[in-house]
C-alpha positions as CSV (number, residue, x, y, z in Angstrom):
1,X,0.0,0.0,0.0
2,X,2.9,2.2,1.1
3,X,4.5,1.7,-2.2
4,X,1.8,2.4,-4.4
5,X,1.4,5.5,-2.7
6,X,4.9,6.4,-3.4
7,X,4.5,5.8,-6.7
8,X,1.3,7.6,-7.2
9,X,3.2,10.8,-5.7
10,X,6.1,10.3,-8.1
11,X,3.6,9.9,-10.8
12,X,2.3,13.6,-9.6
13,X,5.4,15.0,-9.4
14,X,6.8,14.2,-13.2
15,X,3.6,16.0,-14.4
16,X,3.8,18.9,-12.2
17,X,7.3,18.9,-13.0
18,X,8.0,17.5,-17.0
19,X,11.7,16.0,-18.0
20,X,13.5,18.5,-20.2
21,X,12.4,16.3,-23.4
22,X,8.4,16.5,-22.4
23,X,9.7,20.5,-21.8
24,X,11.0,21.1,-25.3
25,X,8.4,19.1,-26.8
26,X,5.6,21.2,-25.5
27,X,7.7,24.6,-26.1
28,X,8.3,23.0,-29.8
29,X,5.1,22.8,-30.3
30,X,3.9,25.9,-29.2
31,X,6.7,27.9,-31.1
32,X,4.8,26.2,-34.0
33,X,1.8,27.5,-33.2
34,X,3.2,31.0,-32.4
35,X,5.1,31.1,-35.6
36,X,1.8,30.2,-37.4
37,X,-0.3,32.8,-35.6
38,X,2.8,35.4,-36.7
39,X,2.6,34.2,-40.3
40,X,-1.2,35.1,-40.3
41,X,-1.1,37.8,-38.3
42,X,1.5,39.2,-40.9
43,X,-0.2,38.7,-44.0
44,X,-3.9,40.6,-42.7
45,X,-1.2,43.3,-41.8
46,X,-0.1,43.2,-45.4
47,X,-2.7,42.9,-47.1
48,X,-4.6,45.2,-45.1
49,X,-2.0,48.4,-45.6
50,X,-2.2,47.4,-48.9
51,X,-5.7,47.9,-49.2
52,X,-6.2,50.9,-47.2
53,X,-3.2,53.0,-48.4
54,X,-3.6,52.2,-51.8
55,X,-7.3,52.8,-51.9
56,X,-6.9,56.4,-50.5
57,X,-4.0,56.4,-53.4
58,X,-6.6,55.5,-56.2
59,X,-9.2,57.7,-54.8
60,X,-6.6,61.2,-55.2
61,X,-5.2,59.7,-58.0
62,X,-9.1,59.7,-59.7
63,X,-9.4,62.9,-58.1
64,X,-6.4,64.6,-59.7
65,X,-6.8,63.4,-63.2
66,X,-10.6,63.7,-63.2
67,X,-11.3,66.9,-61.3
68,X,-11.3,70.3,-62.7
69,X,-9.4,72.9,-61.1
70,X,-9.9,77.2,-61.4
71,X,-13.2,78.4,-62.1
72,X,-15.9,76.8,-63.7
73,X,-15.6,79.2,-66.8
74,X,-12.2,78.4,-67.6
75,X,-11.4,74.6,-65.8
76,X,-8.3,72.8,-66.2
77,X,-7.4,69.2,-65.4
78,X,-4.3,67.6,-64.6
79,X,-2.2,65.8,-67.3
80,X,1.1,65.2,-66.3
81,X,1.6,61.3,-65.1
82,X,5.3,61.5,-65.0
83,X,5.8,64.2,-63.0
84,X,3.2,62.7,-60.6
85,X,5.3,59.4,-60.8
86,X,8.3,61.1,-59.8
87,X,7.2,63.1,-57.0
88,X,5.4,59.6,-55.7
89,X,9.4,58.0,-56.5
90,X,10.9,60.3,-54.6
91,X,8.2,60.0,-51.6
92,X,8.7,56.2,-51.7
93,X,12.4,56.3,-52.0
94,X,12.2,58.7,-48.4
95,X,10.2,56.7,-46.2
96,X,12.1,53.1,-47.7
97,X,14.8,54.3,-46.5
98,X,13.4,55.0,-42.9
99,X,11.9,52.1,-43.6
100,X,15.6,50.7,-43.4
101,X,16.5,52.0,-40.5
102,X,13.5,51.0,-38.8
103,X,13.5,47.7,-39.9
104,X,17.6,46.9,-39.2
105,X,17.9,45.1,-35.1
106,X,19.6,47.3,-33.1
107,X,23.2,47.3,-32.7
108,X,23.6,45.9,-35.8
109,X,24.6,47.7,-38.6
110,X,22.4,49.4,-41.7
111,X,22.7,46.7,-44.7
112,X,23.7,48.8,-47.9
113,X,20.7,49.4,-50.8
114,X,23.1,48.1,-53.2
115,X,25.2,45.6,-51.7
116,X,27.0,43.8,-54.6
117,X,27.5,45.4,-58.1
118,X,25.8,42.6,-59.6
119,X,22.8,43.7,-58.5
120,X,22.6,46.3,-60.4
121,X,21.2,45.0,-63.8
122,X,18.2,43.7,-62.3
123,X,17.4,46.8,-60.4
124,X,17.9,48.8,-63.3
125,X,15.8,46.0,-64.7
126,X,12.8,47.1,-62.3
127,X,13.7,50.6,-62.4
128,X,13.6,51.1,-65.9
129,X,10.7,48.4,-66.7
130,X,8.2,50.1,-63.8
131,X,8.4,54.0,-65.0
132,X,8.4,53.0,-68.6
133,X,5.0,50.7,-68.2
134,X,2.7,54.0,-67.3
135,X,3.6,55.8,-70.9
136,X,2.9,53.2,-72.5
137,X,-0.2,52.2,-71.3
138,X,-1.4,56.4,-71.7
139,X,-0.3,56.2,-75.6
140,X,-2.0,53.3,-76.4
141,X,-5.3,55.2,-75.1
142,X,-4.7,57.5,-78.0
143,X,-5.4,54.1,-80.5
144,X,-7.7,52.1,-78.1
145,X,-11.2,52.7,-76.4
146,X,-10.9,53.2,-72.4
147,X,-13.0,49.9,-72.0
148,X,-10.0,47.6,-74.1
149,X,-7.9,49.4,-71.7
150,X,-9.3,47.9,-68.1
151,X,-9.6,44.9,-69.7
152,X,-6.7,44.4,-70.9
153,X,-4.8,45.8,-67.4
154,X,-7.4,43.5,-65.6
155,X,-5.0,40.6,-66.8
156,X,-2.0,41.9,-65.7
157,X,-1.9,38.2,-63.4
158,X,-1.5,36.7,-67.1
159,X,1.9,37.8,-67.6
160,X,3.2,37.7,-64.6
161,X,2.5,33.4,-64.5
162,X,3.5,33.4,-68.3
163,X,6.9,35.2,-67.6
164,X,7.6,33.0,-64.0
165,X,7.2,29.7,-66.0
166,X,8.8,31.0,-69.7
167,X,11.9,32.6,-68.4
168,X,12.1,31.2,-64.6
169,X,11.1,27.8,-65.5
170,X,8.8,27.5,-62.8
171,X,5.6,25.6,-62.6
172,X,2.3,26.1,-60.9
173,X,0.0,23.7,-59.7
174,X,-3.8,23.1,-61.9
175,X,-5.6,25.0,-59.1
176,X,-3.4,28.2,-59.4
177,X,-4.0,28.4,-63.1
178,X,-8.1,28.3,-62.3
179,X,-7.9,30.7,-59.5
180,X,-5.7,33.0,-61.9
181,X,-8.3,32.3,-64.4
182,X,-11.7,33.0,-62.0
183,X,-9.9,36.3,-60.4
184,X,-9.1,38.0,-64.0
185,X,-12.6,37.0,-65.6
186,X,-14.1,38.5,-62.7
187,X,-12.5,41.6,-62.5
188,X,-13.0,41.6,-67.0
189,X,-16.6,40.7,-65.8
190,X,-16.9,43.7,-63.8
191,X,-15.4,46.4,-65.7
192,X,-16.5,45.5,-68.9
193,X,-20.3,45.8,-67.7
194,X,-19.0,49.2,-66.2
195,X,-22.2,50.6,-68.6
196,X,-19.9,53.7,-68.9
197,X,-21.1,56.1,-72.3
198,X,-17.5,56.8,-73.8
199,X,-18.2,59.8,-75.9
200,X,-14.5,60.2,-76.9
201,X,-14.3,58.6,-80.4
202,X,-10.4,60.2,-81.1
203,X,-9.4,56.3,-80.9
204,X,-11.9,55.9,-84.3
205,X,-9.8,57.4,-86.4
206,X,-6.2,55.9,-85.0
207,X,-4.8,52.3,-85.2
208,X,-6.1,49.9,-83.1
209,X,-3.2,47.2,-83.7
210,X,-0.5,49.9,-82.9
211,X,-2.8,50.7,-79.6
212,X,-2.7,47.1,-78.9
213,X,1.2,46.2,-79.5
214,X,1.4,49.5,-77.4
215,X,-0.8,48.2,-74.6
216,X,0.7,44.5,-75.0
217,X,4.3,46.5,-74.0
218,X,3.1,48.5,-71.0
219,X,1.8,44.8,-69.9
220,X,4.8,43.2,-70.8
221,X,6.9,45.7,-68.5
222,X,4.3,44.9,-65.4
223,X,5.2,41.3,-65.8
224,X,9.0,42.1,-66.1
225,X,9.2,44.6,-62.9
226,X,7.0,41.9,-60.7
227,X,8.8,38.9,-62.3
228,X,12.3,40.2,-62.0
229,X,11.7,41.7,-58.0
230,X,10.9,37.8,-57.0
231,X,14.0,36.9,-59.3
232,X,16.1,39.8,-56.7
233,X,14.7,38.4,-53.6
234,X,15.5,34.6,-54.6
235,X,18.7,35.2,-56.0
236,X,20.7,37.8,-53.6
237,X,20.1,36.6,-50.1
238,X,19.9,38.2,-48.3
239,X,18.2,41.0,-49.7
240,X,15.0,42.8,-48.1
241,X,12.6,44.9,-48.8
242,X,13.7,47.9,-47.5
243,X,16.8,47.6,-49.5
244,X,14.8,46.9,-52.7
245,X,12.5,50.0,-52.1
246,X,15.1,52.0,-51.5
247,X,17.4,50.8,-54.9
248,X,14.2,51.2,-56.9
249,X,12.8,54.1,-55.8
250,X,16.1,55.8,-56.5
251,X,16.6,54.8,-59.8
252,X,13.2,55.2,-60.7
253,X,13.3,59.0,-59.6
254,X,16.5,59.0,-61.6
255,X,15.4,57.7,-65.0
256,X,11.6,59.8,-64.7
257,X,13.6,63.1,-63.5
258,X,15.9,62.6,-66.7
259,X,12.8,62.3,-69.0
260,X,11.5,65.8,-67.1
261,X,14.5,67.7,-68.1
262,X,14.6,65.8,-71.7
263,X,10.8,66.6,-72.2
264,X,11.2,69.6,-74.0
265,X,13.7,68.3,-76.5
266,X,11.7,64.9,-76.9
267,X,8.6,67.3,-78.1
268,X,10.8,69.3,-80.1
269,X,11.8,65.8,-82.2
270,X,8.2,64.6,-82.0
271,X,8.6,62.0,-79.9
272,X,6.1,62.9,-77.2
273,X,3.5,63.5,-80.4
274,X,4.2,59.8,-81.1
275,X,4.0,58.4,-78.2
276,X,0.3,60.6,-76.7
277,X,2.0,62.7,-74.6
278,X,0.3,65.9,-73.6
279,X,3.4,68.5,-72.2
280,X,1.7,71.6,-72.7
281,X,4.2,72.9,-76.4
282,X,7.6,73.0,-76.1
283,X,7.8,73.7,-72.6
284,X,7.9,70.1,-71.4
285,X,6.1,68.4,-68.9
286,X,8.1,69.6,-65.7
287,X,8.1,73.3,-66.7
288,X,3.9,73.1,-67.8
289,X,3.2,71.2,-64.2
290,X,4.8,73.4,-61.9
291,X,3.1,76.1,-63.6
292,X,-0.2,74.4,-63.2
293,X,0.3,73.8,-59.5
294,X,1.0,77.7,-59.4
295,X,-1.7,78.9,-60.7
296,X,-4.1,76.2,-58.5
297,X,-2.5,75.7,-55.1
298,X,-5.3,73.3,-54.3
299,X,-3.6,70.6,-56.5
300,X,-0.2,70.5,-54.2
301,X,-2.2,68.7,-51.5
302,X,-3.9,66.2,-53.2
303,X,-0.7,65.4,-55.2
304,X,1.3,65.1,-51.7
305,X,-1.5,63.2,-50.8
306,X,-1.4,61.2,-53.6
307,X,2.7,60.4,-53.3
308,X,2.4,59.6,-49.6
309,X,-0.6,57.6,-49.6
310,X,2.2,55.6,-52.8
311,X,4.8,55.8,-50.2
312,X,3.6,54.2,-47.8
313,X,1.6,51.4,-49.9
314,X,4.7,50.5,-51.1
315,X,5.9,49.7,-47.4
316,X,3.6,47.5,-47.4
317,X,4.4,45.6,-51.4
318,X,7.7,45.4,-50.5
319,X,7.2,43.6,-47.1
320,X,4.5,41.2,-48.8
321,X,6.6,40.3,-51.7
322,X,10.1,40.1,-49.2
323,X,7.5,37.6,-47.0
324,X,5.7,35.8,-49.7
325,X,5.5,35.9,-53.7
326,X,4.7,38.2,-56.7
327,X,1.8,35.8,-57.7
328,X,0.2,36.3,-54.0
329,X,1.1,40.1,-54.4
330,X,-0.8,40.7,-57.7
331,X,-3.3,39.0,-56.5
332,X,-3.8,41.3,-53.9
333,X,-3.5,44.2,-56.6
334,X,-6.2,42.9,-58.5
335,X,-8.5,42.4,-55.8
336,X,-7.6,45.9,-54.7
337,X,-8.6,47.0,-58.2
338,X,-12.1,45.6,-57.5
339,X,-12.4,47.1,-54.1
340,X,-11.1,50.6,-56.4
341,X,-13.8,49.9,-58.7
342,X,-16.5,49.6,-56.0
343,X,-15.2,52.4,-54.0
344,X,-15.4,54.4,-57.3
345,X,-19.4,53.4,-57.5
346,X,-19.7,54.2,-54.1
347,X,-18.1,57.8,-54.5
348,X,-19.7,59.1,-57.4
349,X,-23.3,57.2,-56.9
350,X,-22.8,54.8,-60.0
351,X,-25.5,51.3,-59.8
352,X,-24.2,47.9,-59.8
353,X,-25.2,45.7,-62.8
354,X,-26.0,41.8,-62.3
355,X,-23.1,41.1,-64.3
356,X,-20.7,43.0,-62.4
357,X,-21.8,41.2,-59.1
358,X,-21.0,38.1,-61.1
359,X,-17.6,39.4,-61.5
360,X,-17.4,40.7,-57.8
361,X,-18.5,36.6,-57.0
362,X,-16.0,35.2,-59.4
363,X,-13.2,37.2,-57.4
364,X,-13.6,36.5,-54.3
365,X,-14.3,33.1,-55.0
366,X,-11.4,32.5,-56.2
367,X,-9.2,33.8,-53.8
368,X,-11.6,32.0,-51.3
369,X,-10.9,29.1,-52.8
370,X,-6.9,30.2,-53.2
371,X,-7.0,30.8,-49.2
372,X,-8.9,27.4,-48.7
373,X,-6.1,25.4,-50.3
374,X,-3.5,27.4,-48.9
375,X,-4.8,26.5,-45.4
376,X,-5.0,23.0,-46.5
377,X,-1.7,22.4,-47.3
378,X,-0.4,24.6,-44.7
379,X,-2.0,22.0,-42.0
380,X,-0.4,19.0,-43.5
381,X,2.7,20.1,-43.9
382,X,2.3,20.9,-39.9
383,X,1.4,17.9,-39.6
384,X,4.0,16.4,-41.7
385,X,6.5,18.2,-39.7
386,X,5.2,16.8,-36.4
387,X,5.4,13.5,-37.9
388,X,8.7,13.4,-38.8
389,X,10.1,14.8,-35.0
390,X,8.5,12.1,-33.5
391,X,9.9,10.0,-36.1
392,X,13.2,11.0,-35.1
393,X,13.1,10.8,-31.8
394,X,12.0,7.2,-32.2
């Protein structure tokens, strides 16, 4: 009787008390669970300051380009998207690199933006591929209806996969391709039922194949600038976001502020007639913006507004494609676009079609379903995992 008691209180005492193996096992277990909560926890961050800074982003953006300025007699609007682009550049290229210093551990020392020379194709790569894409994608609009337009930039997941598997060799599973699929039909869906009355026929008289192989290369440098930022982050490791923000930023601002001061000899050859581009005569586009934003004050603080809101969104698409993927990241873009396009309705009082709430269902289905398999595969490869400690330890 004696001993059984004894051996009931050791009994109690191992559980109140756990060996160092039953110790590490539990603590393993919940570092697993913590680091999966922190995984979570950090993509609704992301995908959440995506949203919200770049929705206030679109909104000033629509406001800029669509809203009259001066008196209702004589209004003006605001035509000058590479001026905007490099005052948003320059924003970005600010707060990425407080973004660095914020980010680096303390006591350790600031990585460089640039920290081997052979970096620097690639980022010249991204640089010169993501401020080239917008005037492309504004001349083909002088060929092409508004409505090709959307649709077209609705795909922009397309080439992104097509690039990743042509030049990167890398494969996608069946599902991916169907999710791709469901989220750019929907977001076609939607924007092609837009019911918008385009009463600018200037595209009647131009050529549509030449708006087309213009559109085709304003997509093509989307794909290259995502594509070529995962081929950075896989390649050069360590390399983070803030670096990457930083590098392109910089060179970005660099190659848009050399076009500003080449404007006025680009109009003088003609080149800015070919390409669409509206730089107020010979006085280029830097010279005929700061004059517009002299003679309407009120535009300074939407454009600020507009480059910070950019700034700081670009915090946030950095971190998400440092963390995860440039698939997963335009994926988020697109469905930003539809939240855009509904906050747009919203806004100016515009009514929903039943085809366009097809498109808003074929979205989010598909990244439902995209988040469903995620999950999935997430919890058996947990699982996996847990299998193959015990395994060892056997």
């Amino acid at each position: 009787m004696a001993h059984s008691k004894q051996a009931w209180a050791k009994a109690m005492m191992k559980k109140r008390n756990p060996t160092r193996e039953q110790a590490n096992g539990w603590s393993g277990a919940k570092a697993l669970e913590t680091a999966s909560e922190a995984g979570l926890l950090q993509l609704v961050i992301a995908v959440a300051g995506i949203y919200s800074s770049f929705l206030t982003w679109a909104y000033l953006q629509e406001k800029v380009t669509t809203t009259p300025y001066g008196p209702v007699d004589a209004p003006e609007r605001w035509n000058f998207p590479v001026f905007l682009n490099t005052i948003q550049s320059v924003f970005a290229a600010t707060v990425g690199l407080v973004y660095l210093l914020v980010s680096t551990p303390r006591g350790a020392s600031v990585p460089p933006v640039l920290p081997s020379r052979h970096m620097m194709g690639p980022l010249a790569l991204v640089a010169m591929t993501s401020s080239l894409a917008s005037p492309f994608g504004y001349a083909s609009l002088a060929h092409i209806d508004y409505i090709t337009f959307l649709l077209a930039k609705s795909c922009k997941l397309l080439p992104v996969m097509f690039l990743h598997i042509t030049i990167f060799r890398r494969r996608y599973p069946l599902y991916k391709y169907l999710v791709v699929a469901a989220v750019t039909a929907g977001v076609a869906l939607f924007t092609l039922h837009s019911g918008r009355k385009h009463k600018d026929k200037a595209h009647a008289s131009g050529n549509v194949g030449w708006g087309l192989l213009l559109l085709s290369i304003n997509l093509l440098f989307d794909g290259l600038t995502n594509s070529t930022q995962d081929y950075i982050f896989q390649t050069f490791r360590p390399y983070s976001g803030p670096q990457m923000m930083c590098a392109n930023n910089l060179m970005s601002s660099l190659v848009t502020g050399l076009y500003l001061i080449a404007s006025p000899f680009l109009v003088a050859t003609g080149v800015g007639d070919w390409l669409g581009m509206d730089v107020a005569g010979s006085a280029g586009e830097l010279s005929a913006a700061l004059a517009f934003m002299v003679r309407h004050p009120a535009v300074w603080k939407d454009v600020m507004g507009f480059a910070a809101c950019g700034a700081v969104g670009q915090v946030f698409i950095f971190y998400t494609l440092s963390t995860f993927s440039s698939v997963l990241l335009v994926t988020v873009n697109v469905t930003r676009k539809m939240f855009t396009m509904i906050l747009s309705v919203v806004a100016f009082g515009h009514r929903l079609s039943h085809m366009q709430w097809l498109g808003v269902g074929l979205v989010f289905g598909g990244i439902g379903v995209e988040a469903a398999i995620a999950r999935r595969d997430k919890v058996a490869k947990d699982l996996q995992k847990k299998r193959d400690a015990a395994s060892k330890k056997e």
